[in-house]
BABADREN-414380 format. One record per atom (N, C-alpha, C): residue number from 0; residue in three letters; atom name; x, y, z. Coordinates in steps of 0.02 Angstrom, whole numbers, m for minus. Example, Ala and Ser with C-alpha at 12.3 -4.5 7.8 and 13.67 -1.06 7.14 Angstrom:
2
0, Ala, N, 660, m284, 390;
0, Ala, CA, 615, m225, 390;
0, Ala, C, 660, m165, 390;
1, Ser, N, 642, m112, 354;
1, Ser, CA, 684, m53, 357;
1, Ser, C, 645, 2, 394;
END
This chain:
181
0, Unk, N, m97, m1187, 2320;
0, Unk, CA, m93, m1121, 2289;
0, Unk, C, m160, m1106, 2254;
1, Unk, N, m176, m1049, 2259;
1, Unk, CA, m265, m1034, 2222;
1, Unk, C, m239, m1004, 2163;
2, Unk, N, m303, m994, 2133;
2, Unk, CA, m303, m995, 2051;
2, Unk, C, m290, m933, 2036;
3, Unk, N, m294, m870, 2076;
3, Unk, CA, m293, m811, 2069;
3, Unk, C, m194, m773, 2104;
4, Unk, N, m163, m809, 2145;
4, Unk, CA, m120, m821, 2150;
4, Unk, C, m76, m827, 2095;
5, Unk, N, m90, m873, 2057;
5, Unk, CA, m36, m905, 1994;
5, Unk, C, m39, m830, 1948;
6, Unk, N, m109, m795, 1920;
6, Unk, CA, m98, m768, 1884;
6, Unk, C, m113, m689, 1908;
7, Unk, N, m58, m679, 1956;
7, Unk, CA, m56, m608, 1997;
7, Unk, C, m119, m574, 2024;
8, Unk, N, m164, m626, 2038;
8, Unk, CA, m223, m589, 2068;
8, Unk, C, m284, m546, 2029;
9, Unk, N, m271, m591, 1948;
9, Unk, CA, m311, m555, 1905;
9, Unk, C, m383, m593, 1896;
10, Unk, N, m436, m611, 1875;
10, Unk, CA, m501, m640, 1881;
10, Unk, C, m479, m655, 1795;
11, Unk, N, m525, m723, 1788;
11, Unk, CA, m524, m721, 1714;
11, Unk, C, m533, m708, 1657;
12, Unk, N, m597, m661, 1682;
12, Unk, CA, m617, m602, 1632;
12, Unk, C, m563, m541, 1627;
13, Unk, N, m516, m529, 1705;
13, Unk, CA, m488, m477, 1681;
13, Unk, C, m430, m508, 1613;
14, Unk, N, m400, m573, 1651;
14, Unk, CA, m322, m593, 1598;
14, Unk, C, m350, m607, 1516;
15, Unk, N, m414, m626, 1520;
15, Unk, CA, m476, m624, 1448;
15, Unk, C, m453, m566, 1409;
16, Unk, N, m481, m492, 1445;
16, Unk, CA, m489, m424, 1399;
16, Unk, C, m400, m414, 1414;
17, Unk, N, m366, m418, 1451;
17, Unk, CA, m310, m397, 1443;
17, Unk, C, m249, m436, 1371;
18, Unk, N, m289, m485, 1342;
18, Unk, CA, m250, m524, 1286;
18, Unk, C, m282, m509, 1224;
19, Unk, N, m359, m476, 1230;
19, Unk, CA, m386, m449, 1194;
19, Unk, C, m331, m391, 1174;
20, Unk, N, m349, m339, 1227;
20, Unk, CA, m298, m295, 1226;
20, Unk, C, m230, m280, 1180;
21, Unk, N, m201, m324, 1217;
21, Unk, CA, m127, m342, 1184;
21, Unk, C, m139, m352, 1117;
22, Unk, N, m186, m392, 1105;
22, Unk, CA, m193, m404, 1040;
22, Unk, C, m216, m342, 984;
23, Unk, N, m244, m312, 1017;
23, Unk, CA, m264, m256, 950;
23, Unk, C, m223, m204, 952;
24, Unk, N, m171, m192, 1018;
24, Unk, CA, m114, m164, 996;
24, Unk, C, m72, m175, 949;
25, Unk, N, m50, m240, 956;
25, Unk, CA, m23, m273, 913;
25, Unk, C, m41, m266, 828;
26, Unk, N, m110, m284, 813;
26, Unk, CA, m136, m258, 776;
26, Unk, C, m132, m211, 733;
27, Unk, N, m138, m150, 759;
27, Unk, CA, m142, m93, 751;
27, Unk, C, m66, m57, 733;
28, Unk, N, 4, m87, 775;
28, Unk, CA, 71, m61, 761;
28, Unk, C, 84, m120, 721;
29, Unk, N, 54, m144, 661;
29, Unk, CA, 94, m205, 612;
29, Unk, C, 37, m164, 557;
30, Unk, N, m5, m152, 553;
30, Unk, CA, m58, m151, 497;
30, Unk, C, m82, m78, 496;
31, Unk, N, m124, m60, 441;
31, Unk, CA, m135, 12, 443;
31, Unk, C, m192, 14, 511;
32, Unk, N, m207, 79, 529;
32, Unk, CA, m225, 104, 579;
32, Unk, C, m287, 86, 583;
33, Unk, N, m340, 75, 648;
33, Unk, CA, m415, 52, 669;
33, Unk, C, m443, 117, 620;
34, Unk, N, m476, 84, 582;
34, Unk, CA, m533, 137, 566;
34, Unk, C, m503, 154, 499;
35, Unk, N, m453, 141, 496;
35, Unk, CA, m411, 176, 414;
35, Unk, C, m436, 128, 357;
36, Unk, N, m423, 153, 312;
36, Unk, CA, m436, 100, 245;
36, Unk, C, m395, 69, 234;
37, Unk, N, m326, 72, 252;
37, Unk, CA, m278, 33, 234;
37, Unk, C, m265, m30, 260;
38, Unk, N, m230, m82, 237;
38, Unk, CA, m224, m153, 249;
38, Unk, C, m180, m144, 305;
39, Unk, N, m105, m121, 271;
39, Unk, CA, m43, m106, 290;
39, Unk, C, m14, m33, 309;
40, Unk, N, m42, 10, 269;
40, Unk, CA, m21, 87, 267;
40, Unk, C, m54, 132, 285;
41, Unk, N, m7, 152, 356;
41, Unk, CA, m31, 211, 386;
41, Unk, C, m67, 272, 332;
42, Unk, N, m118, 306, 368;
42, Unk, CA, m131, 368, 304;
42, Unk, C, m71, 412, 286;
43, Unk, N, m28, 422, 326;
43, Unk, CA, 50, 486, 299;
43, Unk, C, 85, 445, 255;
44, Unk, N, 86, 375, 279;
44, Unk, CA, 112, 323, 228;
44, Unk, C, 100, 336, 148;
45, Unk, N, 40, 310, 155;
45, Unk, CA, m9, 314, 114;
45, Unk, C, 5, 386, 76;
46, Unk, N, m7, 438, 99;
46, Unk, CA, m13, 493, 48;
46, Unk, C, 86, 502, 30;
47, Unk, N, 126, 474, 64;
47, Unk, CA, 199, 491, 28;
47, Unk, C, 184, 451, m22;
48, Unk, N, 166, 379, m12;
48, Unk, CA, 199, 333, m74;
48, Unk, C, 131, 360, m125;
49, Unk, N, 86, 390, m109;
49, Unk, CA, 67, 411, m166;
49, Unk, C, 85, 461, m221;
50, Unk, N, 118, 507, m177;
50, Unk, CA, 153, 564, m211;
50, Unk, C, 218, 539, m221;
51, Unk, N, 251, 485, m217;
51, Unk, CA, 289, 437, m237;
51, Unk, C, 270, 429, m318;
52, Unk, N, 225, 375, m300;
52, Unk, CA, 215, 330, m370;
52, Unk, C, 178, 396, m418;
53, Unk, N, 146, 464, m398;
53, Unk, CA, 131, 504, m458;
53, Unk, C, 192, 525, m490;
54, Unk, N, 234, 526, m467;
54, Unk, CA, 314, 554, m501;
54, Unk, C, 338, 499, m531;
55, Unk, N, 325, 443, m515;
55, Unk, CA, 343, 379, m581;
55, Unk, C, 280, 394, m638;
56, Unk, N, 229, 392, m621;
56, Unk, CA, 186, 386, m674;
56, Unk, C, 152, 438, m657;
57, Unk, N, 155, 507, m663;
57, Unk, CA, 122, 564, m676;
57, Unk, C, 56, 531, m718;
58, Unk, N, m8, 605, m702;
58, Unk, CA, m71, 602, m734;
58, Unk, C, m43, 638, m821;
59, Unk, N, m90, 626, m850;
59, Unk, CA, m75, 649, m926;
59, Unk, C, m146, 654, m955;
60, Unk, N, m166, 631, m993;
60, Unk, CA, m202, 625, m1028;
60, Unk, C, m267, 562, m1008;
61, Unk, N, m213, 528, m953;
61, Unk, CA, m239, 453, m921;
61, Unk, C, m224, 479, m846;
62, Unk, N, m251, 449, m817;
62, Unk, CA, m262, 452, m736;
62, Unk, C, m190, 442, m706;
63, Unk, N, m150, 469, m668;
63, Unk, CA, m102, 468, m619;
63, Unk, C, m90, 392, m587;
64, Unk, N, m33, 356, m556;
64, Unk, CA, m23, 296, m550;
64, Unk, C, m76, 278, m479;
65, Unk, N, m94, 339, m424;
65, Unk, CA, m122, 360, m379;
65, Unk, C, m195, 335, m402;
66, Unk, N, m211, 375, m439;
66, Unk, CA, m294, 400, m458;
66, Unk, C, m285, 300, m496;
67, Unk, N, m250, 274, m501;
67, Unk, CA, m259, 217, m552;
67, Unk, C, m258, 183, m490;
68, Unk, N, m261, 173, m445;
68, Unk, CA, m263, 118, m379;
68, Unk, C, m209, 115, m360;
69, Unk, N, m123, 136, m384;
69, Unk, CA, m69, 81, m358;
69, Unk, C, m55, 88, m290;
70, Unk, N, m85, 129, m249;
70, Unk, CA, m64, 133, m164;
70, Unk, C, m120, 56, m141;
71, Unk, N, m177, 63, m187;
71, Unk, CA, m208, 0, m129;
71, Unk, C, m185, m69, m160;
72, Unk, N, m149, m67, m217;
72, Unk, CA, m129, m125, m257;
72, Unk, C, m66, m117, m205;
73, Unk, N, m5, m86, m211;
73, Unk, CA, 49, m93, m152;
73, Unk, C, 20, m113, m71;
74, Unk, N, m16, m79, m49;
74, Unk, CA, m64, m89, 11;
74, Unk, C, m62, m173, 0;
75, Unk, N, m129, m187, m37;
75, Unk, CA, m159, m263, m24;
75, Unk, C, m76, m313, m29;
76, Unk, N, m39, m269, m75;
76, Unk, CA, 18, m319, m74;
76, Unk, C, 48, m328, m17;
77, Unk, N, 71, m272, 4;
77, Unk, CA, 126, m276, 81;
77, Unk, C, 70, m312, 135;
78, Unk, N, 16, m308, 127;
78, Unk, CA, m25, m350, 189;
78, Unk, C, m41, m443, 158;
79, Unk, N, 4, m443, 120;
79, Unk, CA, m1, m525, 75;
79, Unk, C, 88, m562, 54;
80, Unk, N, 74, m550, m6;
80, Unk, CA, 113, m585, m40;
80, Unk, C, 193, m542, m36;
81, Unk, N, 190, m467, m35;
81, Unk, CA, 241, m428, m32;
81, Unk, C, 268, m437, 55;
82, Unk, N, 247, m447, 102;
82, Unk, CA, 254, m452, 161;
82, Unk, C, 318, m437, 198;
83, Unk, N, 356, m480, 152;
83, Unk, CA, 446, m494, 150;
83, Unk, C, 477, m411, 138;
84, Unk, N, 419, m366, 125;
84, Unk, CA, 459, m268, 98;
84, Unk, C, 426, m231, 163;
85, Unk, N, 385, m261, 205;
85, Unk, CA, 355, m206, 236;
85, Unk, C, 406, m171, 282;
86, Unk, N, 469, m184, 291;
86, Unk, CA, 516, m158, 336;
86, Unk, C, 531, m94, 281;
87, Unk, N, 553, m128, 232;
87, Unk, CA, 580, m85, 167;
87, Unk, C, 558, m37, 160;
88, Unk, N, 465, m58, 165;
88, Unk, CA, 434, 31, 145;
88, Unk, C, 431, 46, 210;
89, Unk, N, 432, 41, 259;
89, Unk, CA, 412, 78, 323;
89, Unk, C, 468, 112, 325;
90, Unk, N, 528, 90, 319;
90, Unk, CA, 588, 134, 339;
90, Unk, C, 584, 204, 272;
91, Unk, N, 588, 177, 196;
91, Unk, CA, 589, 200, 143;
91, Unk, C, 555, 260, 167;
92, Unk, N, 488, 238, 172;
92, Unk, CA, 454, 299, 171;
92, Unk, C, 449, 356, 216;
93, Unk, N, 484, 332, 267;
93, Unk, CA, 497, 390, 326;
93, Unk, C, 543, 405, 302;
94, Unk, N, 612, 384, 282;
94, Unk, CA, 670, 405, 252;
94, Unk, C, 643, 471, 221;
95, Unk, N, 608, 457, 145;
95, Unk, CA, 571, 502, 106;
95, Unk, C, 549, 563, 139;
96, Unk, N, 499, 561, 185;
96, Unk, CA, 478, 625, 229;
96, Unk, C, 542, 649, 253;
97, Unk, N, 568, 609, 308;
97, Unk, CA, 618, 660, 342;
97, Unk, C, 650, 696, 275;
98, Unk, N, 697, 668, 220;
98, Unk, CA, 734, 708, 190;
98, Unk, C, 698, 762, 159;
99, Unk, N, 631, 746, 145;
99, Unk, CA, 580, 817, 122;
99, Unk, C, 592, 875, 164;
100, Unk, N, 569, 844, 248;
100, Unk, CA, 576, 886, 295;
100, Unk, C, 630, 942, 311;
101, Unk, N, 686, 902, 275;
101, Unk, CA, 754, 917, 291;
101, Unk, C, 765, 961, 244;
102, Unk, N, 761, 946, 186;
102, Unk, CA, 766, 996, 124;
102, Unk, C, 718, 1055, 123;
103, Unk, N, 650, 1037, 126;
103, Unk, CA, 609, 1067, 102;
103, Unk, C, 576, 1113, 152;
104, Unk, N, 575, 1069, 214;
104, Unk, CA, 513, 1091, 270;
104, Unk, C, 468, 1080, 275;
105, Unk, N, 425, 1014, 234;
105, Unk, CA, 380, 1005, 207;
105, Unk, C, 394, 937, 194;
106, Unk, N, 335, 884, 210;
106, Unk, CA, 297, 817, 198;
106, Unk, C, 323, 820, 140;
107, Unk, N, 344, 753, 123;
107, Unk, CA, 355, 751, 41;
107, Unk, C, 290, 750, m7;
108, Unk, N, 227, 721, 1;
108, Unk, CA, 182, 738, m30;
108, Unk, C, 152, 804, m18;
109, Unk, N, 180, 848, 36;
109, Unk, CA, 158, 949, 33;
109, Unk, C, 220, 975, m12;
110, Unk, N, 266, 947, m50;
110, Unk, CA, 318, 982, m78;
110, Unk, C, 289, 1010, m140;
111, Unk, N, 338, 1047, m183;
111, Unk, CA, 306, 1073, m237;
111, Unk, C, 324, 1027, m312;
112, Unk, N, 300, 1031, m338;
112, Unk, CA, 314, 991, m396;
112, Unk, C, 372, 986, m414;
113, Unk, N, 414, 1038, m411;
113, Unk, CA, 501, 1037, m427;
113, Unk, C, 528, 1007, m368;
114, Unk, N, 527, 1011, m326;
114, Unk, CA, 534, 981, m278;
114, Unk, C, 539, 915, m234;
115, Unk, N, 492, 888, m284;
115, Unk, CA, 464, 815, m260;
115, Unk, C, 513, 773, m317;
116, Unk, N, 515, 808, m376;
116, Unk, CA, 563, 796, m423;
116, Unk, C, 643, 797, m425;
117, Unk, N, 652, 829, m376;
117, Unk, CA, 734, 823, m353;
117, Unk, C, 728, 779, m299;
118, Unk, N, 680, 774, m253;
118, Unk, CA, 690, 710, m200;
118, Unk, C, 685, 650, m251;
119, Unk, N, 652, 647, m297;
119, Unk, CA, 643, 569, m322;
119, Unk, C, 739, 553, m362;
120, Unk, N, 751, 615, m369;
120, Unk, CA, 811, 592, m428;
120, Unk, C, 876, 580, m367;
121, Unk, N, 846, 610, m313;
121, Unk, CA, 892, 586, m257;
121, Unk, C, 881, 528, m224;
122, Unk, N, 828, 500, m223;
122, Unk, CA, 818, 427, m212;
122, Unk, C, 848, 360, m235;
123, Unk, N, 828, 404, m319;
123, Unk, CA, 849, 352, m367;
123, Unk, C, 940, 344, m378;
124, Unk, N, 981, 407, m332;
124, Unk, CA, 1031, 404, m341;
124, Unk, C, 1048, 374, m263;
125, Unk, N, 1037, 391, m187;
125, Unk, CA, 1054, 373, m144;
125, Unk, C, 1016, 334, m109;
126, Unk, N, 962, 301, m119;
126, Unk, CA, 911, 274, m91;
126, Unk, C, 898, 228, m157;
127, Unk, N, 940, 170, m189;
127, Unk, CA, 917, 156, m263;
127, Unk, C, 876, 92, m249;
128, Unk, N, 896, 49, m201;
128, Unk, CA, 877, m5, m181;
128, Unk, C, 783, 6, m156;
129, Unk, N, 756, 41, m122;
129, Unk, CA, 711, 87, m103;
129, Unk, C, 666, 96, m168;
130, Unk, N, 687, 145, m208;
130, Unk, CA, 654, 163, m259;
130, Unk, C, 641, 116, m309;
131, Unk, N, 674, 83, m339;
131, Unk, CA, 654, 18, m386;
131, Unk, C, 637, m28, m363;
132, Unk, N, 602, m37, m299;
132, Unk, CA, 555, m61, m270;
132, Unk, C, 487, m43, m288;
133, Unk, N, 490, 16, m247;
133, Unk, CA, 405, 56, m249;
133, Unk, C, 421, 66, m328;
134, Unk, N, 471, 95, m377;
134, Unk, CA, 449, 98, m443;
134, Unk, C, 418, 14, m494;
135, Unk, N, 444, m42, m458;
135, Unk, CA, 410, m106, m491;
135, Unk, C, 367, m106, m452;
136, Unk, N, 314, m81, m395;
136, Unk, CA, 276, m110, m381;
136, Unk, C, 224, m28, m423;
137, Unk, N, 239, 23, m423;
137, Unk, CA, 201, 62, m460;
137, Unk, C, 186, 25, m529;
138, Unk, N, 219, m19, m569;
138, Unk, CA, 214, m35, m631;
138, Unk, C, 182, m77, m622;
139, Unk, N, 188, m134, m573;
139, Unk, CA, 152, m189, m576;
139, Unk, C, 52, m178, m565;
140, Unk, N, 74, m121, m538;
140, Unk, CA, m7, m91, m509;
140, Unk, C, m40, m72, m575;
141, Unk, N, 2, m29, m603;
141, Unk, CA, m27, 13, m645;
141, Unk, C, m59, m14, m697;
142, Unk, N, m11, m99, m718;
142, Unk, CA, m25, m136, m779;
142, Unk, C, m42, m191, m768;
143, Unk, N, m70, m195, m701;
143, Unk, CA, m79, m270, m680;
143, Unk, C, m155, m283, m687;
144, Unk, N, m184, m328, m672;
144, Unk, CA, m257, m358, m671;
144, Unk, C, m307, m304, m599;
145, Unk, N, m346, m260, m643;
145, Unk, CA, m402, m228, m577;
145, Unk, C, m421, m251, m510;
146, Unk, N, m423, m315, m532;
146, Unk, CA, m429, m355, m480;
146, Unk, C, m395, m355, m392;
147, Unk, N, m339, m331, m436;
147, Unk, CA, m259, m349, m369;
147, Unk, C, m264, m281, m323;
148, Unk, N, m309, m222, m367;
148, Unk, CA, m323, m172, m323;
148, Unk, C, m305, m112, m355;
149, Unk, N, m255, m115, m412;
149, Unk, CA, m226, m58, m456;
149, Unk, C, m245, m67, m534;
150, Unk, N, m234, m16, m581;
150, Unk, CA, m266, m5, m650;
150, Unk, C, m350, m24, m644;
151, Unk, N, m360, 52, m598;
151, Unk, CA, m438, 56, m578;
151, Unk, C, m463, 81, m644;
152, Unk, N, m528, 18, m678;
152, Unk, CA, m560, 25, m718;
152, Unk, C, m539, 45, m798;
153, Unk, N, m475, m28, m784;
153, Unk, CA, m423, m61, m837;
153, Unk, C, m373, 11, m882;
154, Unk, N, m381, 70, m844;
154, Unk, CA, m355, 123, m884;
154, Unk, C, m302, 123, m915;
155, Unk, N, m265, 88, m890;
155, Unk, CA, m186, 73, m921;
155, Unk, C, m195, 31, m1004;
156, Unk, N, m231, m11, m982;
156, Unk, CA, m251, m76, m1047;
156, Unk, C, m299, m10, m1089;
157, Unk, N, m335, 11, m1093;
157, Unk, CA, m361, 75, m1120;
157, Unk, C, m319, 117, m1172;
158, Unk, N, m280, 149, m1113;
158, Unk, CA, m218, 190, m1123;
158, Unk, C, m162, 162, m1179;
159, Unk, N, m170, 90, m1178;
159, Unk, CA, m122, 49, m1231;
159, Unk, C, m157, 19, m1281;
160, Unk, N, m241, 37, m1291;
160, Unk, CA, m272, 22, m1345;
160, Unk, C, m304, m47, m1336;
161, Unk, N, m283, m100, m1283;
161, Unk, CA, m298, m147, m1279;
161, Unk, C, m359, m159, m1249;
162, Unk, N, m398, m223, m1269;
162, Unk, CA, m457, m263, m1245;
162, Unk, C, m444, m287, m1170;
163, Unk, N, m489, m283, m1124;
163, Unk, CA, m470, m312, m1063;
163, Unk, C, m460, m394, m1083;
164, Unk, N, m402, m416, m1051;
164, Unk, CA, m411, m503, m1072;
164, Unk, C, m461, m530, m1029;
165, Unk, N, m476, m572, m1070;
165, Unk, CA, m531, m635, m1039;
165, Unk, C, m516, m653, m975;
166, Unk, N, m534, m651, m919;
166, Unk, CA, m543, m695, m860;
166, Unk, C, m537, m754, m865;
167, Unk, N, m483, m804, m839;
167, Unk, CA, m480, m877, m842;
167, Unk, C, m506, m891, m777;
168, Unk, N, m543, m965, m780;
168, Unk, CA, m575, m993, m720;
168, Unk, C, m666, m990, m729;
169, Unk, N, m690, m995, m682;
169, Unk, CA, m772, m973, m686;
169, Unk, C, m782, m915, m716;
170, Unk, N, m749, m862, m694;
170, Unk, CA, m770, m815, m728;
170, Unk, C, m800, m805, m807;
171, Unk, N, m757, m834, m844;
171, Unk, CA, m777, m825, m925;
171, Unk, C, m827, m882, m938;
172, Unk, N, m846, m902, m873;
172, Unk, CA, m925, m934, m895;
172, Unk, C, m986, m906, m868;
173, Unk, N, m1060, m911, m910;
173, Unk, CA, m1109, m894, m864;
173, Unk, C, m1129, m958, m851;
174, Unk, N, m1134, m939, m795;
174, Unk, CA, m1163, m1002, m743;
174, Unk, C, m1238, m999, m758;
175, Unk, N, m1263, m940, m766;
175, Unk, CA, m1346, m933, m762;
175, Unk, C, m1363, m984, m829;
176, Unk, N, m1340, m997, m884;
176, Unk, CA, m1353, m1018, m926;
176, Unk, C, m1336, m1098, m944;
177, Unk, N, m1270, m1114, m915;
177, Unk, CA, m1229, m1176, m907;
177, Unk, C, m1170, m1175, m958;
178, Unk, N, m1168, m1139, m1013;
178, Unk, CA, m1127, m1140, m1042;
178, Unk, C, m1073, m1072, m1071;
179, Unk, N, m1001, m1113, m1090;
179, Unk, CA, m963, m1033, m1062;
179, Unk, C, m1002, m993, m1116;
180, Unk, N, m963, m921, m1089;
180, Unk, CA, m994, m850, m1124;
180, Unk, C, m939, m852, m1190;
END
């Protein structure tokens, strides 16, 4: 039997780019989109759960939960450590649109401010499991370490009067000098 036989008459460069292939399909329907910024979240994704988490933590006086990072802090999570929710928000958040759609006619992040405010209190009543999800991961963003991707440029710790805490590890040393800072 010849070698081209076994694998339907393909050359090895073709069965090569064709696993390539496969692969960045693959890719591409698990993770946010080629070319997108996101880890995990499609951009429509992306802009519901943002107009999501601004209705937990509206802007005020301090930056919006949005404008504070928590979509790329949720993002870096669901492409890590959150992994075990990405069904949760994928369904959640289409859930969210369609019922916008359904109610409104309108994307849940194109709704109007009253609007977006009766979908959330309907979430939180028929969708509860859903919402106190994305609402602990809005909190965790909002008040968590800059680092993780959310409370862009410590605003929350600001907002509560507090000192950024010290960095444990290398960080709270200078190295240039040898001894900690």
């Amino acid at each position: 039997m010849r070698r081209s036989e076994i694998n339907g008459g393909m050359t090895r460069r073709q069965f090569g780019l064709g696993g390539v292939l496969a692969g960045s399909v693959a890719v591409i329907g698990c993770h946010g989109a080629k070319g997108s910024e996101w880890k995990f979240l499609s951009d429509a994704d992306a802009r519901t759960l943002a107009a999501l988490c601004d209705e937990i933590i509206p802007a005020d006086d301090y930056p919006s939960a949005s404008q504070a990072g928590v979509v790329d802090y949720i993002d870096r999570q669901l492409a890590r450590h959150y992994r075990k929710h990405q069904r949760e928000y994928n369904d959640g958040l289409d859930a969210v649109d369609k019922m916008s759609r359904k109610r409104f006619g309108a994307a849940f992040a194109d709704a109007s401010a009253d609007q977006r405010l009766e979908m959330v209190l309907a979430l939180e009543k028929d969708k509860r499991a859903f919402f106190e999800l994305v609402r602990q991961h809005t909190m965790e963003g909002y008040y968590s370490s800059p680092r993780h991707g959310g409370n862009r440029d410590a605003v929350s710790w600001r907002m509560l009067g507090l000192d950024e805490p010290p960095l444990r590890g290398r960080a709270q040393y200078d190295l240039r000098k040898g001894s900690s800072a």
